[in-house]
C-alpha angles and dihedrals in degrees: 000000000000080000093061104049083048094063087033090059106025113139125188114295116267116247093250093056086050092053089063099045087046093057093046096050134066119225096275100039085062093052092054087048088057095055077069118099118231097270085056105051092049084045088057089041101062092043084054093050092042089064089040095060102042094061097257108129112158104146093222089056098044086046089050096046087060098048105033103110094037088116090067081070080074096065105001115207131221125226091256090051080053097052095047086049088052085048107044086048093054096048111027103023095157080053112062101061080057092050087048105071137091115021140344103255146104122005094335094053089099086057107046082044087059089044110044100024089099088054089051107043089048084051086047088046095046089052101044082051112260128172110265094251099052086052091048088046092052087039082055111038096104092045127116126220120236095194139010126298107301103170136029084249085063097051085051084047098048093048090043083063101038089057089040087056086051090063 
C-alpha cells in the first residue's frame, strides 16, 4: 500500500537527489534515468538510498539500483497495470509467467512488461555502457537464488533485491 501512495503522490527529484544520481551515472546512464517518470525515479531512488544507507557503496550496485527497472521505459505502466500485476501475483502466482510471454500487447502487456523488463533494461545498459556487472545485476534482479550466495555478484544481487523489497 505505502508503494502506491508513493507513485500516487510522487513529485520531480530534488536537486540534491539528482546530484547524487549525477555523480553515480555516466552520461548515458542518465539519459536512460530520465526516460523514468517521476514515480520511478523516486522508486530507483530510494533503492539507491536503501543501499546507501545501509553502507553499502559498490559503485556497480549503486549504478544498478538506479537503473533496475529501465527496461519498464520501454513499455511504461500505469498505476492501474501495477495493481493488476500485484493482484494477479497474489492470487494466480503460477499464472502470471505464463501471462508474460510473447509480446507486449493487448490484456497480457502488464504482464510481459513484469516479466521481460530485466532482459530490456540490461539490453538498454549494455547498450548506454555500463559496466558488465551493472548490466548482469539489472538482468538479475528478478531472479531467484537456488542456493546460498556463490560469488561476490550474488551477494550485490541479493542486497539489490532486498532494497528493492524494501520499496
Amino acid at each position: 500500500m505505502t508503494q502506491f501512495w508513493w507513485n500516487v503522490t510522487a513529485d520531480a527529484l530534488p536537486e540534491s537527489a539528482r546530484g547524487e544520481i549525477v555523480a553515480t551515472l555516466s552520461g548515458p546512464e542518465m539519459d536512460l534515468f530520465t526516460c523514468f517518470e517521476e514515480q520511478g525515479q523516486w522508486h530507483a531512488y530510494r533503492v539507491f538510498r536503501t543501499l546507501r544507507d545501509a553502507g553499502h557503496c559498490q559503485p556497480n550496485l549503486l549504478a544498478a539500483a538506479l537503473l533496475h527497472d529501465v527496461g519498464k521505459t520501454r513499455e511504461p505502466l500505469s498505476i492501474w497495470d501495477r495493481v493488476l500485476i500485484v493482484i494477479v501475483e497474489t492470487l494466480l502466482p503460477s499464472q502470471i509467467d505464463i501471462w508474460g510471454r510473447g509480446g507486449a500487447q493487448g490484456w497480457k502487456r502488464p504482464f510481459v512488461v513484469r516479466a521481460q523488463h530485466a532482459r530490456w533494461g540490461a539490453e538498454m545498459a549494455e547498450a548506454a555502457g555500463s559496466d558488465p556487472v551493472t548490466v548482469k545485476l539489472i538482468l538479475r534482479h528478478q531472479d531467484k537464488l537456488r542456493s546460498g550466495p556463490a560469488t561476490v555478484e550474488d551477494e550485490m544481487l541479493l542486497l539489490l533485491q532486498w532494497a528493492d523489497d524494501q520499496n
